[in-house]
BAFI-3210 file (N, C-alpha, C; in Angstrom, 3 decimals, decimal comma, padded with zeros to 6 digits):
// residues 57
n [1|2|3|4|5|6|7|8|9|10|11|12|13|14|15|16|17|18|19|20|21|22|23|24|25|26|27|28|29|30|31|32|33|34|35|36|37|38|39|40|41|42|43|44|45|46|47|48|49|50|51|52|53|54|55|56|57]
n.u [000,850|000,782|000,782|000,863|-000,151|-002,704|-005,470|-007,467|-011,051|-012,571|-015,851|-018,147|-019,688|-017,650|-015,659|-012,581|-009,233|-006,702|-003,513|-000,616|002,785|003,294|001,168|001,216|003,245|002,242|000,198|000,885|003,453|001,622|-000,441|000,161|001,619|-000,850|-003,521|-003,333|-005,360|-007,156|-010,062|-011,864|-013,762|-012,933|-010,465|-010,109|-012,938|-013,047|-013,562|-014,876|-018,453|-017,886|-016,074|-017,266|-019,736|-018,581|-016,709|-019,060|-019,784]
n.v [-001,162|002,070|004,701|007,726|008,552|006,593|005,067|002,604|002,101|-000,448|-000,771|-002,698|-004,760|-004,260|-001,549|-002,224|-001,087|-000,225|000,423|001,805|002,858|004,959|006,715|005,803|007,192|010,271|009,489|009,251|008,206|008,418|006,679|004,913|001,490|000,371|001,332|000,064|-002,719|-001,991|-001,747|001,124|003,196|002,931|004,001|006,335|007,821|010,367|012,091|009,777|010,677|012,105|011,048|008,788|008,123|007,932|005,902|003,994|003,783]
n.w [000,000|-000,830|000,827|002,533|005,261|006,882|008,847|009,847|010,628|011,350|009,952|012,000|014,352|016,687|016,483|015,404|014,616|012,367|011,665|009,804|009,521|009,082|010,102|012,605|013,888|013,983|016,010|017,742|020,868|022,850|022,293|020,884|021,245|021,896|020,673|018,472|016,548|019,012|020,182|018,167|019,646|022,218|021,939|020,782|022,652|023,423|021,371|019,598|019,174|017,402|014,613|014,885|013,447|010,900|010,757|010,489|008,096]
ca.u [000,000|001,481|-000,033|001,903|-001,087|-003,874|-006,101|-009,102|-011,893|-013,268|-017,143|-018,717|-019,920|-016,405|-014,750|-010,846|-008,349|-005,391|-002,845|000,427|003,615|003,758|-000,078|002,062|003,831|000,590|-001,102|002,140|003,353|000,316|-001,524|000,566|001,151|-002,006|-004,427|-003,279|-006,012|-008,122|-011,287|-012,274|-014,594|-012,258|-009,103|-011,001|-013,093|-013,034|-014,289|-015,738|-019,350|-017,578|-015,766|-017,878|-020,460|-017,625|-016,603|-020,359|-020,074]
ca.v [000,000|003,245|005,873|008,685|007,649|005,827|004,080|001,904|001,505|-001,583|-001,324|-004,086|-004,411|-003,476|-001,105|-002,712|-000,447|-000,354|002,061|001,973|003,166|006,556|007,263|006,088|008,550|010,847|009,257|009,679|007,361|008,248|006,137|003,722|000,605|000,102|001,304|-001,206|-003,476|-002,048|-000,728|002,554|003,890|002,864|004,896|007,494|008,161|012,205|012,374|009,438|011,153|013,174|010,443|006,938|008,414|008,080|005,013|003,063|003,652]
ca.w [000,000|-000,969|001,733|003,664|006,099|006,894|009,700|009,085|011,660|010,627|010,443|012,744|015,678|017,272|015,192|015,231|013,993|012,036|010,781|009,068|009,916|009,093|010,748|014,222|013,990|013,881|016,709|018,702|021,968|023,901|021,736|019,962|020,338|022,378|019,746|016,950|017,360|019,898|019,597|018,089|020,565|023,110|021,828|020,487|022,800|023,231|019,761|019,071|018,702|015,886|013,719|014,876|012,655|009,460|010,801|010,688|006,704]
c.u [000,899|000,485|001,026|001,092|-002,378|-003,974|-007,211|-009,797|-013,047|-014,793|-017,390|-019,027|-018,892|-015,679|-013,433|-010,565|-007,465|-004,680|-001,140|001,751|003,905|001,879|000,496|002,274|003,239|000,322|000,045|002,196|002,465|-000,463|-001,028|001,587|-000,465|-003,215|-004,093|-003,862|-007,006|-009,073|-011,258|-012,470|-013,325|-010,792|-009,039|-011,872|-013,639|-013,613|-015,129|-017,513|-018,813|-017,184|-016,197|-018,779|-019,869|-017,176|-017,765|-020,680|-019,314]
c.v [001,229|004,515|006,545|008,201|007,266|005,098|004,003|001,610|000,836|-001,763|-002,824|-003,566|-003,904|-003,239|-001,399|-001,718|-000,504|000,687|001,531|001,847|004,725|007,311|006,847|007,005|009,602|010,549|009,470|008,232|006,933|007,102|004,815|002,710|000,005|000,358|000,476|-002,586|-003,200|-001,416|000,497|003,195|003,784|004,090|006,110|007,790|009,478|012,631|011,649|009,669|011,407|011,932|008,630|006,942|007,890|006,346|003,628|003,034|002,657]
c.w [000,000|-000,216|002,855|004,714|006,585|008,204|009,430|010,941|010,983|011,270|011,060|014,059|016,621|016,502|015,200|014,336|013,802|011,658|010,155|009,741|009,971|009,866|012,265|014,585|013,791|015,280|017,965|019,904|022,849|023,552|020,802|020,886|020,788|021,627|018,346|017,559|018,192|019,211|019,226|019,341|022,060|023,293|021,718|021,534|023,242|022,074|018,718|018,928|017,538|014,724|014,127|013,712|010,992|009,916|010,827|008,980|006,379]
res [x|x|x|x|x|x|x|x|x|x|x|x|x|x|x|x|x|x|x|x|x|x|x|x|x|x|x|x|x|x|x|x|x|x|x|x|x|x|x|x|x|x|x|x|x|x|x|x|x|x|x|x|x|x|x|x|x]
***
């Protein structure tokens, strides 16, 4: 896959998420490696109202 970066929140009943290598580095230490894999709603939180909505398409 050729992408500066990318994470997928995999519609379903628990949105699983993935991301790259260069979207790490984005989501910073706070958040990585513990969100590869975990739930959306869980990681997200704080905003998931705003982008669960984008993630249920």
């Amino acid at each position: 896959m050729d992408a500066r970066t990318i994470c997928h929140n995999r519609p379903s009943p628990l949105p699983v998420q993935f991301y790259n290598d260069a979207y790490r580095r984005t989501i910073g230490f706070e958040r990585h490696p513990s969100a590869l894999g975990q739930d959306g709603r869980a990681c997200w939180d704080e905003i998931w109202h705003i982008i669960g909505r984008r993630s249920s398409r």
